[in-house]
N, C-alpha and C positions, 0 to 999 in steps of 0.2 A: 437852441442857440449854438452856434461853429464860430470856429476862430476866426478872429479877425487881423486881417492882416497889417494892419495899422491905424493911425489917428491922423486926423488931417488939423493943420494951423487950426482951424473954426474949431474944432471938438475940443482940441485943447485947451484953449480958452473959453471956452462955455464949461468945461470941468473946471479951470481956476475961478469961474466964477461961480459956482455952487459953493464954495468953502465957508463961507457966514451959512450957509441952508445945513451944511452937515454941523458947523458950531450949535446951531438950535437946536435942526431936527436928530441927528447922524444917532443918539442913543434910543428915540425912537425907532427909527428907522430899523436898526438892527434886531432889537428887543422882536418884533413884529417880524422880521426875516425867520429870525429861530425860533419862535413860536411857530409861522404856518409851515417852515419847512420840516423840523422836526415831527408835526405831524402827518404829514403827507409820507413823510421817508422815517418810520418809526425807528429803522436798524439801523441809521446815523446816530440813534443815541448811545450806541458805543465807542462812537469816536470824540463825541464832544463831554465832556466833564460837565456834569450835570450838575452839581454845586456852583458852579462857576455857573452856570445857566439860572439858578435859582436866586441868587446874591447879585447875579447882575455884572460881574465883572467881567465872563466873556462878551456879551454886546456891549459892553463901554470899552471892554480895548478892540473891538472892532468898529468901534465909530472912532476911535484915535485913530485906527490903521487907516479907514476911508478919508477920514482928514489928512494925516501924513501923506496920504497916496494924491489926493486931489493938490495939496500944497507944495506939492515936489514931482508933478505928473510933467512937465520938461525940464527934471536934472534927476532922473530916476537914480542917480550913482549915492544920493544922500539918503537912500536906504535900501544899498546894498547889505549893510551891516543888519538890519530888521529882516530884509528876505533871508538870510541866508541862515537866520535864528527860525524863523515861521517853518522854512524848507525843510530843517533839519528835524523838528519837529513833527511834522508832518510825515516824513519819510519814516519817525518811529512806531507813526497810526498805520501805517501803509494807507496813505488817503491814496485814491487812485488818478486816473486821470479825468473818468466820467463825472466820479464826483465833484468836479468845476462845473460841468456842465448842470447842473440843480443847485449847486450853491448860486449862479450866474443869475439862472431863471429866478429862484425865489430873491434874490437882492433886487433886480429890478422889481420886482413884484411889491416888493414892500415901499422900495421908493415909490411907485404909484400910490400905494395904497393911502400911505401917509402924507403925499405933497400933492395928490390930485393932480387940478387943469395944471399948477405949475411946474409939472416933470409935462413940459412940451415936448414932441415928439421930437424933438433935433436933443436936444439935452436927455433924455430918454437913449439915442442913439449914439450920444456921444460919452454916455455911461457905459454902453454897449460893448463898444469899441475899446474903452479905459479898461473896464474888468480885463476881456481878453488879451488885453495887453501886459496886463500885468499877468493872468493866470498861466498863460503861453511860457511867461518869463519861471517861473514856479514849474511848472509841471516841464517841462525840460530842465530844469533843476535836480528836481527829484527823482525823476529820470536818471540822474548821473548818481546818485546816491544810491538808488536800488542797483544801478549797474556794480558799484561799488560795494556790495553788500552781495556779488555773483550770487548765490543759489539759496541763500536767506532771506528768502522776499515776500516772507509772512511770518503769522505769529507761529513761535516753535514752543516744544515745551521742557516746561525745566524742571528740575527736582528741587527740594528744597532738602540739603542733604545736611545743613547745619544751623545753627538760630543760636545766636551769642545775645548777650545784653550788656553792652557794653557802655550804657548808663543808667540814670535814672528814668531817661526816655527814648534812648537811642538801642535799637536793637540791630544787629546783622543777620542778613540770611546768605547764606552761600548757597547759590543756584547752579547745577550741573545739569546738560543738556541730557534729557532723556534716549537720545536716540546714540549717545559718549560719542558724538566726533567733536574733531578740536575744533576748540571756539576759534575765531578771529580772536587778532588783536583790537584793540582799542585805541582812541589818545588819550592817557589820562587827565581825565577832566569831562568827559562826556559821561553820558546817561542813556540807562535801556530804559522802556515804558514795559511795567507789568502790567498784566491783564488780568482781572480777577472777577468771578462774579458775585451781585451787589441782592441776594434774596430780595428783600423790601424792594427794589428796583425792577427783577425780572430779568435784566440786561446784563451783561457784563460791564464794566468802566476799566481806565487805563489810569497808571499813572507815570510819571515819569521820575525817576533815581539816581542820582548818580550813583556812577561806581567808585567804590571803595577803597581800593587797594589796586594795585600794580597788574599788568594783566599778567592771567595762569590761561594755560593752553586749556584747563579741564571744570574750574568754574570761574562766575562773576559772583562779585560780592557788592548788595549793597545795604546801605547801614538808616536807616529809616526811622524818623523821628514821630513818637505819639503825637498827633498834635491833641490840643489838650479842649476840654470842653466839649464833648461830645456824651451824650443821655442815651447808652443805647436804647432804652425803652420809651426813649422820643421818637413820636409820628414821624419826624421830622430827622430822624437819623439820618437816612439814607443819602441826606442829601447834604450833610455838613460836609463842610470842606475839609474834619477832620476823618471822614467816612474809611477811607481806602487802605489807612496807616495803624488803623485801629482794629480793623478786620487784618492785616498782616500782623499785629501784635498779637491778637486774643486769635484767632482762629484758624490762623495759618501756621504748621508747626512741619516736622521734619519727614519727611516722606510723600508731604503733598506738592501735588504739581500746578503749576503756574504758567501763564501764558510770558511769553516774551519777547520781545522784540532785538534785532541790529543794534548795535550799540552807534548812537547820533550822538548829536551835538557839536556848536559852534567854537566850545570854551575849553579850550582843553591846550595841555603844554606842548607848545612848540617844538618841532622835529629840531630846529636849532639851538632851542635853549635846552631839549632833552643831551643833545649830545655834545654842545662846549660846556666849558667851564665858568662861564661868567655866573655870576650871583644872581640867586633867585631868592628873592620876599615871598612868602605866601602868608596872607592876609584874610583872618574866618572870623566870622563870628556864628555861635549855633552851630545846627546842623552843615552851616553853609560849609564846615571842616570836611564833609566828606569828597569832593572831586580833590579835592586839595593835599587829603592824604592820599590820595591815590598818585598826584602826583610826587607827593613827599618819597611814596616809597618808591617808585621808578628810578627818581634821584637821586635816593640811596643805591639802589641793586646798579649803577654806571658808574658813577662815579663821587660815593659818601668818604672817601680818603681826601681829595683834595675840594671840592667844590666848597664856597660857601652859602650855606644854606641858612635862612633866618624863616622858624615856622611861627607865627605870632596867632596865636588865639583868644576871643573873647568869649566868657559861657555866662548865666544868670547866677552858678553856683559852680563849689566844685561836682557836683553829685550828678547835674545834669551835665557835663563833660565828659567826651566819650575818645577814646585811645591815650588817656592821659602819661597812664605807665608805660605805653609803647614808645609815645613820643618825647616822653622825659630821659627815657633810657638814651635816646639816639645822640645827646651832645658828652653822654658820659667814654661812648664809644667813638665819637670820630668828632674831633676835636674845630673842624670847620662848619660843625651844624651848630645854630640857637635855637633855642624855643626858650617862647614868653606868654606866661597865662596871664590873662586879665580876667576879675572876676567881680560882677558890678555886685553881686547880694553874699558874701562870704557868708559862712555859716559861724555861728559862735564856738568860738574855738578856734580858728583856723587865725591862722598868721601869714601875715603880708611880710612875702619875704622865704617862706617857707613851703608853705602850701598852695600859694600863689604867688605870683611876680609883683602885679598892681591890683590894686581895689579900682572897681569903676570897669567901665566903657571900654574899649579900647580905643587909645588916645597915642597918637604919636610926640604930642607935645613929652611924653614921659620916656621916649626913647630917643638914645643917643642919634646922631646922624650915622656911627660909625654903625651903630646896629639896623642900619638901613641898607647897609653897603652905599651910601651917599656919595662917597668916594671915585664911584667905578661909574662911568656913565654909559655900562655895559648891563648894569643889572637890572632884570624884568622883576614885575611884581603883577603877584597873579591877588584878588580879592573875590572873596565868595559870600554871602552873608544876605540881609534883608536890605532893601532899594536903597532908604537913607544913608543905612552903615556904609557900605559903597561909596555913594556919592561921596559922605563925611571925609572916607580915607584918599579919594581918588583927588578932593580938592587939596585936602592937607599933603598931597605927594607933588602935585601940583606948586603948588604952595612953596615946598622944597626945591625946586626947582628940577623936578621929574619930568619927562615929554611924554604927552600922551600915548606915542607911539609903543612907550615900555610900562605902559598899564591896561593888565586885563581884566575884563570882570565878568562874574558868570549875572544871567538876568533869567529870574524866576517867572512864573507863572504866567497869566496872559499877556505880560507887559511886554518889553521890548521893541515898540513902536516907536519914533522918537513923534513928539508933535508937541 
């Protein structure tokens, strides 16, 4: 299959008219792609997360994407903000440019398989034409990302030179390039994908991290949450989705080497808001804290004398809170930073007020406006956390009378599609 050079009026419309056929079939459809493609092209299972293969959630966010793409297939600008998350990501597998070319093949393949006489050969070609339209758009993309990334344009390898525990689940590994030249810079807010290999699998797997802290010219740091529920001595380990986190906790220690990747990602603090002074909200809950203190501390090493900075986090406990005493320390020393713990299961003994800010959720209804910077209609707010918490805060900032244009939010796992 070769690229194609565009879509004609008639394809266009026979693609908006498959959109009821991808609401039906589109989870089939996909399900059925990465099953025959995966086994035809076995060394693609390094690049695709194999839990998310097994649970099912990468072929349903790719029949959202095929939906999103067929229901916005002429005003392609209404998911600019989805390629540019997909792109970024991609650039940190290093997918190539061939590999469009097999993903192309087996997508239509499946659509046949699965819709038969009704993938007519004009809808058939006018699938044809769609993919390359979009994949053209991507792979010149990433193109500019690797270009970007000069002479970084594979996995490198790192050392693991330090392992903190900096909670009850949260651990740091501080990574230095095996070969000590200086890293890139970063934007605080983005993420590298490690690459580890998975015994029970065969294959190696990736995952993706944000970084931690502020960027250092000699390592990255990033800070890695257990996730919880996983049996190593289940058949069935290898393929939890808490697989990759748990094998960095238990088996990965300090002297071992790691694959690594360019530091990507779409979410990350603004070259504008890193160097003025207007106010910045940053908004976590969980692990979602880690791009966040990376931005925190950026923000402090510029400018932590005058700027106001409000860090607001939500954890399940204090125990499972991680940089507590760093981030507590920072409004004792510079007099324009807050931070506000919210803590929804306290521990007995602990006191609201002392050991924590609020009991509960994190809820804006319990902060001032003035602790919003509400005032300044200069101030960005960055939020990082689980899909709902997001939304919750992004409506409630809304709500305040916030513009969307001064709320960011970082978007996890296969999601990020809009449809």
């Amino acid at each position: 299959m070769a690229s194609n050079p565009g879509m004609t009026p008639d394809q266009i419309a026979l693609i908006k008219a498959t959109v009821p056929v991808l609401v039906e079939h589109g989870s089939t459809i996909t399900t059925v792609f990465y099953r025959n493609m995966l086994a035809a092209h076995p060394e693609l299972n390094t690049v695709f997360n194999t839990s998310n293969q097994v649970n099912g959630h990468q072929p349903r966010s790719l029949a959202g994407a095929l939906y999103a793409y067929a229901s916005h297939i002429d005003d392609l600008g209404a998911l600019s903000s989805a390629v540019e998350l997909i792109c970024n990501k991609h650039a940190s597998l290093y997918i190539k440019a061939d590999d469009y070319k097999i993903v192309g093949k087996y997508l239509l393949e499946a659509m046949g398989e699965v819709l038969g006489a009704a993938l007519t050969p004009e809808i058939h070609d006018a699938w044809g034409a769609a993919y390359w339209q979009l994949a053209d758009i991507m792979i010149g993309r990433e193109k500019q990302l690797y270009e970007q990334a000069e002479d970084w344009t594979d996995w490198r390898d790192f050392k693991i030179v330090n392992k903190v525990k900096e909670s009850e689940e949260i651990t740091s590994f501080y990574l230095a390039p095996v070969d000590e030249k200086p890293l890139p810079a970063f934007q605080p807010g983005q993420y590298i994908s490690i690459q580890t290999h998975v015994p029970a699998l065969k294959y190696p797997q990736a995952r993706q991290y944000s970084l931690s802290d502020q960027p250092k010219p000699d390592y990255y740091r990033i800070s890695v949450k257990r996730e919880q529920g996983l049996n190593p001595a289940s058949p069935d380990a290898a393929t939890h989705p808490g697989c990759i986190s748990n094998i960095l906790h238990d088996t990965c220690n300090i002297g071992d080497v790691l694959k690594v990747s360019h530091p990507y990602g779409d979410f990350f603090l603004s070259t504008t808001d890193s160097e003025t002074g207007n106010p910045i909200v940053l908004i976590s809950a969980g692990v979602g804290l880690t791009p966040l203190t990376s931005m925190l501390n950026t923000l402090i090493s510029k400018s932590a004398a005058t700027r106001k900075l409000h860090f607001i986090h939500g954890a399940r406990s204090s125990g499972a809170r991680a940089f507590k005493e760093h981030i507590s320390e920072l409004p004792k020393q510079f007099p324009s930073i807050r931070a506000t713990f919210f803590t929804s299961h306290p521990s007995e003994g602990e006191k609201e007020g002392e050991d924590f800010d609020h009991a509960g959720r994190v809820d804006l209804a319990k902060l001032k406006d003035e602790d919003l910077f509400l005032d300044d209609a200069k101030t960005d707010y960055y939020i990082c956390g689980p899909g709902k918490f997001m939304t919750d805060i992004e409506s409630g900032l809304k709500a305040k009378g916030v513009g969307a244009d001064r709320i960011k939010m970082e978007l996890f796992g296969t999601g990020g599609v809009p449809h």
